[in-house]
C-alpha positions, -999 to +999 in steps of 0.1 A: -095-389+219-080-425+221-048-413+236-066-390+264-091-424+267-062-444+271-045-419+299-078-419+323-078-460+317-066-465+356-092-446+370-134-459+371-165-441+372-167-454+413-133-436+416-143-402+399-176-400+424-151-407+455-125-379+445-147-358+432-154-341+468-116-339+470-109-324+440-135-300+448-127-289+487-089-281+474-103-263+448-126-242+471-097-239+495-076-223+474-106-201+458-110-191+496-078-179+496-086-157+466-116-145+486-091-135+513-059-123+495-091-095+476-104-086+511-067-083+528-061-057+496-085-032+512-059-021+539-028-019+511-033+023+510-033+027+542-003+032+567-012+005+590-011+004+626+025-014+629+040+006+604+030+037+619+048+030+647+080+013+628+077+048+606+101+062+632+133+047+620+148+058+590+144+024+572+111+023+570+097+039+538+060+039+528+055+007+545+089-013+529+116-018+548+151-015+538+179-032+552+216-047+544+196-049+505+167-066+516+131-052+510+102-066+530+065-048+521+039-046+542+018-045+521+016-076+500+031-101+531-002-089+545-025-102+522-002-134+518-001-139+551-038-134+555-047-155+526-024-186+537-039-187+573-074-186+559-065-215+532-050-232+557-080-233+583-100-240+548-083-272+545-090-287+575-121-272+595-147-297+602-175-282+587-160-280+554-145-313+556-182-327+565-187-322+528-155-326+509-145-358+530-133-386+498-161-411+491-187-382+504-203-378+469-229-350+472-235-319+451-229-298+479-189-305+475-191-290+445-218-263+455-190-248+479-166-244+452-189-227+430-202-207+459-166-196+467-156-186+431-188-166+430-180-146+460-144-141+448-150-129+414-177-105+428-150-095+452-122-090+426-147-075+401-151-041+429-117-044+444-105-011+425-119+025+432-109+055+413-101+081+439-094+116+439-057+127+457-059+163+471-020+181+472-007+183+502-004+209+527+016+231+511+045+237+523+068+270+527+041+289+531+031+287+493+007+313+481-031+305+485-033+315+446-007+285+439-023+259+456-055+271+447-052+264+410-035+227+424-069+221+431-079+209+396-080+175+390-056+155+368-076+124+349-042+104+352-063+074+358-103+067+344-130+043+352-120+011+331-158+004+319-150-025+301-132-038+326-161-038+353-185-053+324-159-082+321-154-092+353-192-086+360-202-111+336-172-134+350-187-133+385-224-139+364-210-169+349-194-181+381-233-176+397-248-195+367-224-231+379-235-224+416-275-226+405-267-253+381-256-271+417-273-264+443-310-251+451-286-225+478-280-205+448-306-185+467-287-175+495-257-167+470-279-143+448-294-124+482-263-121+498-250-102+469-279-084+462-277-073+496-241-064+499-247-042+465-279-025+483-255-018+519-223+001+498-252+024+482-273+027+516-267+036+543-226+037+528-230+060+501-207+046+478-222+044+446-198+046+414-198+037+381-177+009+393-204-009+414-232+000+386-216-016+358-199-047+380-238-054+395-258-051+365-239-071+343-236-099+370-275-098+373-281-097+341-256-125+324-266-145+359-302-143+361-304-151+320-287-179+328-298-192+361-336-191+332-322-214+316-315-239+342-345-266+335-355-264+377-351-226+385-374-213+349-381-177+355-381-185+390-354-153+396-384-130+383-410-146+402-401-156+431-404-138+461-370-155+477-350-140+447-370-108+435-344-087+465-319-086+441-339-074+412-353-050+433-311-036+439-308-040+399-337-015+393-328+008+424-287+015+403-306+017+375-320+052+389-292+055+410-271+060+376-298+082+362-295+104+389-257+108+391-240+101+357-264+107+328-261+141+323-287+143+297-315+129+322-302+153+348-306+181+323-339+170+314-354+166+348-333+197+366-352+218+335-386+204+345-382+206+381-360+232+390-322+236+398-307+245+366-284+270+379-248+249+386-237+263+416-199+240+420-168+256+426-161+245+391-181+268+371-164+297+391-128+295+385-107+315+357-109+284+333-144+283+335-149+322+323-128+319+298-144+289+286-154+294+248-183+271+248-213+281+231-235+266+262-243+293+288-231+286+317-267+282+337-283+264+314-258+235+318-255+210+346-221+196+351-211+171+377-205+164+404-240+177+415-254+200+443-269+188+474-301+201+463-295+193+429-287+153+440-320+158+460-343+165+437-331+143+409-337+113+435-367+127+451-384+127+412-367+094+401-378+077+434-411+091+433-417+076+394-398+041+399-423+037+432-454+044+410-446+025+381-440-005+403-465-005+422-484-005+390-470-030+380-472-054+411-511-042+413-512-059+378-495-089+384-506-098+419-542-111+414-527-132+383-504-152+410-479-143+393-454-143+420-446-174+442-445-176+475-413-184+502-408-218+503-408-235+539-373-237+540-364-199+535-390-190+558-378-212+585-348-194+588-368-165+602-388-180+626-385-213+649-380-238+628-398-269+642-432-245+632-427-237+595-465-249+585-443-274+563-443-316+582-420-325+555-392-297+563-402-298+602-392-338+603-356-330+587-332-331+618-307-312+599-331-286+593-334-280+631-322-251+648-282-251+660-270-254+691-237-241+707-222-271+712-229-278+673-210-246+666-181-260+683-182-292+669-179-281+635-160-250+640-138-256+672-113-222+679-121-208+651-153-196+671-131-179+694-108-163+660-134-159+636-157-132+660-118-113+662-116-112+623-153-099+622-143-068+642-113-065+619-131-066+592-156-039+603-129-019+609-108-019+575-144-021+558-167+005+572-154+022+602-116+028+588-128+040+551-151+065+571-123+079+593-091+076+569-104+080+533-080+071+510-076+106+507-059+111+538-038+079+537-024+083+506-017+118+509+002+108+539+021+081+512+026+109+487+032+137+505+055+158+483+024+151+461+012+192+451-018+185+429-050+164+430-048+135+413-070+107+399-059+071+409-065+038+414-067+024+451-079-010+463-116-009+475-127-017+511-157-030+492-145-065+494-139-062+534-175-049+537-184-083+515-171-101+547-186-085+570-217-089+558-216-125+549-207-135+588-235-117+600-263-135+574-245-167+577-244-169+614-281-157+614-293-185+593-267-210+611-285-209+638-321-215+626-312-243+603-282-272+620-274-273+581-264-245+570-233-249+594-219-257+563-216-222+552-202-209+582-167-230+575-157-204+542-165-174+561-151-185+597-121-194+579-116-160+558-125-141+593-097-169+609-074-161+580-080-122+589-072-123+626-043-143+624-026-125+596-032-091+613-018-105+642+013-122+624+020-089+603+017-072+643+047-099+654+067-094+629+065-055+628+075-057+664+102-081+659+117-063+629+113-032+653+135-047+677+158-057+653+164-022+637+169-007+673+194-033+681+209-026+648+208+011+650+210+017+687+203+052+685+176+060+654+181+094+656+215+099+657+226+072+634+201+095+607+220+124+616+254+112+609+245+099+577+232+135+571+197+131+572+175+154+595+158+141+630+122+137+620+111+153+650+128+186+635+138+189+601+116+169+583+088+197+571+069+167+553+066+147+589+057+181+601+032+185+578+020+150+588+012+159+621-007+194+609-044+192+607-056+187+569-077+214+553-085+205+522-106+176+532-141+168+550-144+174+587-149+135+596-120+132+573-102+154+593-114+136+628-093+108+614-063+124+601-063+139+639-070+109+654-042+090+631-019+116+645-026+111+681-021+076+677+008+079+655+023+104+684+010+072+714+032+048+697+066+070+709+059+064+744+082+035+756+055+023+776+034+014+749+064-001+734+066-025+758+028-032+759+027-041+725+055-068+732+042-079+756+011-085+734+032-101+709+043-129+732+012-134+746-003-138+708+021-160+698+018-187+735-020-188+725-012-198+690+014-222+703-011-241+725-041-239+706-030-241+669-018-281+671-050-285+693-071-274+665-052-292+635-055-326+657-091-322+668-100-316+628-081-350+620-100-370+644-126-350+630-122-356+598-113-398+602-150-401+619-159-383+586-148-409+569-159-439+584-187-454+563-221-442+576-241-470+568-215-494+594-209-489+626-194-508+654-215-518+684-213-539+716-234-569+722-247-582+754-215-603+762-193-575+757-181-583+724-178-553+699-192-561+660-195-543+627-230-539+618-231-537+579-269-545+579-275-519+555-251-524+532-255-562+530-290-556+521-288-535+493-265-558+479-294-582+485-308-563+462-288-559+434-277-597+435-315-609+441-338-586+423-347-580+387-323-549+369-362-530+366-376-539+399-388-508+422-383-506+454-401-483+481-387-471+514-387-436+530-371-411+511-342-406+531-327-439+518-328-436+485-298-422+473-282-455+490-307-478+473-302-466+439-261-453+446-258-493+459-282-514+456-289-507+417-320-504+415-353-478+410-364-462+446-398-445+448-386-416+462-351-404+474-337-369+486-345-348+460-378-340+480-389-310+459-423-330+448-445-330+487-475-347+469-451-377+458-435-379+496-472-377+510-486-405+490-450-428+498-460-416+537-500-426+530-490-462+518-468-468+549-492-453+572-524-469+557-538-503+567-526-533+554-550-539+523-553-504+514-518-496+515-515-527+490-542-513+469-517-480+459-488-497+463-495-525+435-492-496+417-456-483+424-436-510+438-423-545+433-406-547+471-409-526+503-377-518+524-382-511+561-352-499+584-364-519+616-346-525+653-351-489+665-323-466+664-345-439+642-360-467+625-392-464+604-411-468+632-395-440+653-400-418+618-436-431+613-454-396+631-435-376+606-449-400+577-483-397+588-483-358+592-469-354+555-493-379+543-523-362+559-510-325+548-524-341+514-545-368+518-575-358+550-581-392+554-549-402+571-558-387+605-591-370+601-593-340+618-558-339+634-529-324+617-499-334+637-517-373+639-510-370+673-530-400+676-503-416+657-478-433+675-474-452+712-485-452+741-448-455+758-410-463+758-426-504+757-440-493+723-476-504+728-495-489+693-523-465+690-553-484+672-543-465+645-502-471+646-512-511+649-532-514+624-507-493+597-487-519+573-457-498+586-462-514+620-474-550+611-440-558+584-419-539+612-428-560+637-440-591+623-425-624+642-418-604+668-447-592+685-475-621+691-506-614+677-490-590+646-497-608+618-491-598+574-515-611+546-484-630+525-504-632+493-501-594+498-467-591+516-439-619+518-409-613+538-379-623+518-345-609+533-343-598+572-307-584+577-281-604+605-288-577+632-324-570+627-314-536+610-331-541+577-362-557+566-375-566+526-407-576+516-418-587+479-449-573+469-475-595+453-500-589+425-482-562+411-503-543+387-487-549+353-502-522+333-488-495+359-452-512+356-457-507+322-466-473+323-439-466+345-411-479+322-423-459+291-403-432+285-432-414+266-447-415+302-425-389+315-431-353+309-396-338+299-391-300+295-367-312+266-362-341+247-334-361+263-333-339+291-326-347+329-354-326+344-387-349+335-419-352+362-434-381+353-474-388+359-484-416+379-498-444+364-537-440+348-553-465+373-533-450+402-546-417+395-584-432+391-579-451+422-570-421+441-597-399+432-623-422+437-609-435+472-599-408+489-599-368+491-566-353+478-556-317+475-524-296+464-507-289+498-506-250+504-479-237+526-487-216+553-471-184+534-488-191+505-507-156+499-518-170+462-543-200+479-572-178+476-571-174+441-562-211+436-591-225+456-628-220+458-641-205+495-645-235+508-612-253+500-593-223+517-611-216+548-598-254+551-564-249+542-565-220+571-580-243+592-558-270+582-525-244+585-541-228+626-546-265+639-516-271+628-496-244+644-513-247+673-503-282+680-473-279+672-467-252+695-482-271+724-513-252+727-551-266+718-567-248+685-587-223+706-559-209+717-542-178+706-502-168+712-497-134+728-465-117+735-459-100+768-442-064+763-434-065+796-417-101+802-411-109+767-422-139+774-451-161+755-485-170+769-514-182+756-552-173+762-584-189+749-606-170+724-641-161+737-668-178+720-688-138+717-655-129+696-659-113+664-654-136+638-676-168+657 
């Protein structure tokens, strides 16, 4: 222990929280590789495009090429390829480095990492599929008995059960660090709850693979996502997360109804459809089967149509009624929580969630286009490329080539059906899906642009490696026609037979499968004709010409992209608390106003003193200054935020009266610039979402604020303490009480402003400082809530009206509140809406089917309901 204290001597605390976003973007860059090199596998069965074409010459075998002793295979340089393009655009795209930019401490560095080896394991954990290979046309005309007893399958290969549990519980772990992490854990859990529900419907590709890969992940995750002190048994209760157990329970009857032959038995005995009607229980083994079970009174797999049908029809019908029993239970007991603000903005316009405290969060905005380029530059002209590949090699491919068909164009001296392992197109689907829920939410929330840089960079990584496996097949082409000169005579003098006439097993190629489905054999046809397009020398060209056009756009485009990221990324950098500026003369300064003045405080104020300001400053506070802040980004607690916004917002002596309680000093960000002041409507609106006596009657405290740009206060905004110790000795006529309120530091530029509270109440402070005070799930724990202070909590009650603030979505206020406190609340939530919308309380929004445009229209005062 002294030796490994003594190694990590030349490195501090301060150092570890400045690399630690560092350490953490390379490790998610190379776990996004991962991510990629999984999804590129789901291609490695089939005969790709290139190839196909390249297939002519003689050198080119089952997609490796053989020349003068080298060996190049497609498939593996095509997931390298892919995976190095994709780490690559990883390592430098803006709205990655955003977050894992050195000295940018902040859990979400570390959240993308976790997120990213969540996603890969899950990937990895259904990257195999155990596929059946049917023989191959036969060939000399073989006799229909022959290849009819070729038809029974071969176990050569067997689902690896414990396999898929291990690597299930792997990717469970894996989601276990990304809740420990981040409160996006959410988004993680949905988006592979929902990718597990799309490969079962509409995909059809349920297995025992995906079954026991999902339910072990959901089980090992959501135990121990429980035992994370801030989630609880949120994953059970909460409506944001109960999607995914909702998937868990659908393979639970998905399984029953497919695998369990002793359920199958059961129910098909009940309910009909005993008699086995496969193929199976016709053949000459079958007959002479000495089992003592009659044939018709035993179901074996795989299942009839009708068979399949009624086992889900009954199974569906019983899991529906036992839920809703369930739920019927539950629901009056408010058991379930509601959506949070946040989750529900990101399905409808954000600046109207029913939420002031998410609404006045500018990075909770909706994003624009030009934000999209900011953070994402080409990449939004590669990535939507990528996306179309990966639709292809994930959905629309697997559809028309299963691997089936492909490998038996791989194998095809292959004469029996076989059981083998392939690589899934599951993972591709994975991508697929997570651009298309990313990019949703990306645009409701500025954000969660953050998300968007692991997938555009996989989709990135996709596009260019396709395109760099294309260049090179076409350049190898060239070079084995330059070598050969003549294909199909240099094959002929080394005694082997012109494809186009000899070879029976290209023949066979080219001959319409029978032994597979008829979409199945859409795309072997379809694979032919474009196998047969490729011999034209036109096309030949064409693709050439492609080739160079690929690689001039790359050429121009590619440096373009790696400088704008470093500007990018040296902005990054910069310290956002300095920042140069231009004074009247012309002369350019550093403002480090902010700075300075926590340093003020940590040089000037006591080690226990308390300091309020808005929360959005106290991370800086407490990271630099030292010291205790009232509140800081971790704004999960709205009551706490709305009484900080009720002391600002409140006049002078009663704001002193609450904060006595709280505080020993008051920071202020003044000399506009999104200064307190320019942030004071939000304050009030949060405030009075608890507290009615902030702005009486008005929800948005639209009568909060100025009258115009020369910032002439509302009665209300000039009589708020947030106004007078913002302005004080600047405007005439603004005066503070300084036995309540003494200015003590006032930054060089005007930027930052601290006052010293007076008459602190000591028993509070006291309160405060006891550790028996706080309320800790666990002794020792990190997770404690704290009470406020037993005279803060009388003076509260007795002064003004509080209640708990219910979200707009929050179905469970009626059976929190009496009548009257939730027609309130509803009134509180409409006016609120309203106003926020633009329109006056009486009004209504309507929808135009015919414009699609809004209007509004006033409600009649004979309505029902008045």
């Amino acid at each position: 222990m002294k030796k490994l204290k003594k190694a990590f001597e030349f490195i501090s605390l301060n150092d570890v929280c400045c690399y630690t976003p560092v350490w953490f973007g390379v490790v998610a860059t190379l776990l996004l590789g991962f991510m990629t090199y999984v999804a590129a596998s789901s291609s490695s069965t089939s005969v790709t495009s290139a190839s196909a074409c390249a297939s002519q010459n003689s050198k080119w075998k089952n997609g490796v090429l053989n020349t003068r002793g080298f060996q190049w295979s497609e498939v593996f340089y095509s997931r390298v390829n892919q995976a190095l393009c994709a780490a690559m655009c990883m390592a430098i795209i803006p709205a990655h480095i955003m977050r894992s930019v050195g000295g940018g401490y902040d859990n979400e560095s570390v959240a993308i990492t976790t997120m990213c080896l969540t996603f890969g394991m899950w990937m990895y954990s259904i990257s195999v599929d155990i596929v059946d290979l049917p023989p191959a046309t036969a060939n000399n005309n073989k006799d229909k008995e022959n290849t009819k007893d070729a038809e029974e399958p071969v176990a050569n290969a067997k689902d690896p059960i414990f396999t898929y549990i291990f690597f299930g519980a792997l990717s469970g772990l894996a989601y276990v660090c990304m809740v420990a992490t981040w409160g996006g854990y959410i988004f993680v859990c949905n988006l592979i709850g929902l990718h597990a529900f799309l490969l079962v419907f509409p995909l059809g590709r349920f297995s025992k693979k995906l079954y026991w890969v999902y339910s072990t992940y959901y089980l090992v995750g959501t135990f121990g996502a429980t035992c994370v002190p801030v989630v609880g048994l949120a994953p059970v209760k909460s409506l944001e997360q109960l999607a995914p157990f909702l998937v868990f329970l659908m393979y639970q009857g998905c399984y029953l109804c497919e695998f369990n032959l002793t359920f199958i038995n059961l129910v098909l005995g009940i309910f009909g459809g005993k008699t086995n009607k496969n193929k199976e229980s016709n053949n000459k083994k079958d007959k002479n089967n000495n089992s003592k079970e009659k044939e018709n009174n035993v179901i074996t797999l795989p299942l009839t149509m009708g068979q399949r049908i009624t086992m889900y029809m009954v199974v569906g019908t019983v899991g529906v009624m036992i839920l809703s029993m369930v739920v019927a239970v539950l629901w009056p007991t408010g058991y379930f929580g509601p959506l949070s603000s946040r989750v529900r903005g990101l399905f409808v316009t954000h600046t109207r969630t029913g939420n002031p405290l998410v609404d006045s969060v500018a990075e909770h905005q909706p994003a624009s286009a030009q934000a999209f380029f900011q953070f994402l530059h080409y990449t939004c002209t590669t990535a939507p490329i990528g996306f179309l590949f990966s639709v292809y090699y994930g959905i629309i491919r697997p559809w028309l080539y299963p691997p089936q068909v492909t490998l038996a164009h791989l194998n095809k001296s292959t004469t029996e059906k076989l059981s083998i392992s392939v690589m899934s197109t599951d993972p591709m689907v994975f991508v697929a899906v997570y651009a298309v829920v990313t990019y949703q939410f990306a645009t409701k929330m500025n954000r969660l642009m953050l998300l968007m840089g692991p997938i555009s960079s996989v989709l990135t990584g996709i596009c260019f490696g396709c395109f760099f496996d294309f260049v090179t097949y076409e350049v190898l082409e060239m070079l084995l026609v330059i070598e050969d000169n003549s294909p199909s005579d240099k094959s002929n003098e080394n005694g082997t037979k012109s494809p186009k006439k000899g070879n029976k097993s290209n023949e066979n190629i080219n001959k319409p499968r029978k032994d597979i489905g008829f979409v199945a054999q859409i795309g072997a046809y379809l694979m032919t004709v474009y196998h047969n397009f490729c011999k034209y020398g036109v096309v030949k060209i064409a693709r050439k010409v492609i080739a160079v056009a690929g690689i001039y756009y790359a050429y121009k485009n590619v440096p373009e992209f790696y400088r704008y990221s470093q500007e990018m990324g040296q902005n990054m950098s910069n310290p956002s608390i300095m920042f140069q500026a231009r004074l009247h003369d012309g002369s350019v300064i550093m403002v480090d106003d902010y700075r300075e003045a926590y340093w003020w405080l940590r040089d000037n104020t006591p080690y226990d003193a308390r300091v309020m300001a808005w929360w959005d400053y106290g991370y800086q506070i407490t990271g630099i200054g030292n010291r205790t802040t009232i509140a800081d980004g971790n704004t999960w607690n709205h009551e706490h935020i709305a009484l900080l916004g009720k002391c600002l917002t409140s006049p002078e002596k009663r704001a002193h009266s609450l904060i006595k309680h709280l505080a020993d000093y008051v920071l202020l960000w003044t000399g506009g610039g999104g200064d307190d002041l320019a942030k004071s409507p939000h304050m009030a609106r949060i405030a009075n979402s608890v507290f009615n006596d902030v702005c009486p009657g008005d929800p948005t405290c639209s009568h909060f604020g100025f009258y115009n740009r020369q910032l002439d206060p509302t009665p209300s905004m000039a009589e708020s303490l947030l106004y007078k110790l913002s302005v004080f000795h600047q405007r005439p006529g603004v005066q503070v009480d300084e036995k309540l309120f003494s200015l003590v530091y006032q930054s060089k530029y005007g930027k930052v402003r601290i006052y010293k509270v007076h008459n602190v109440h000591k028993g509070s402070k006291q309160h405060t400082a006891d550790p028996e005070s706080r309320i800790c799930d666990a002794p020792g724990s990190w997770h404690c809530t704290g009470v406020y202070p037993p005279a803060l909590e009388k003076l509260l009650n007795k002064t003004t009206t509080r209640k708990a603030f219910q979200q707009l979505e929050d179905f469970n206020v009626k059976k929190k509140q009496t009548e009257e406190e939730r027609l309130a609340a509803e009134k509180y939530n409409r006016e609120y809406m309203a106003r926020m919308e633009g329109r006056s309380p009486g009004e209504q929004t309507t929808s135009s089917s015919s414009t699609g445009k809004r209007s509004t229209k006033k409600k009649s005062s004979k309505s029902k309901g008045n």
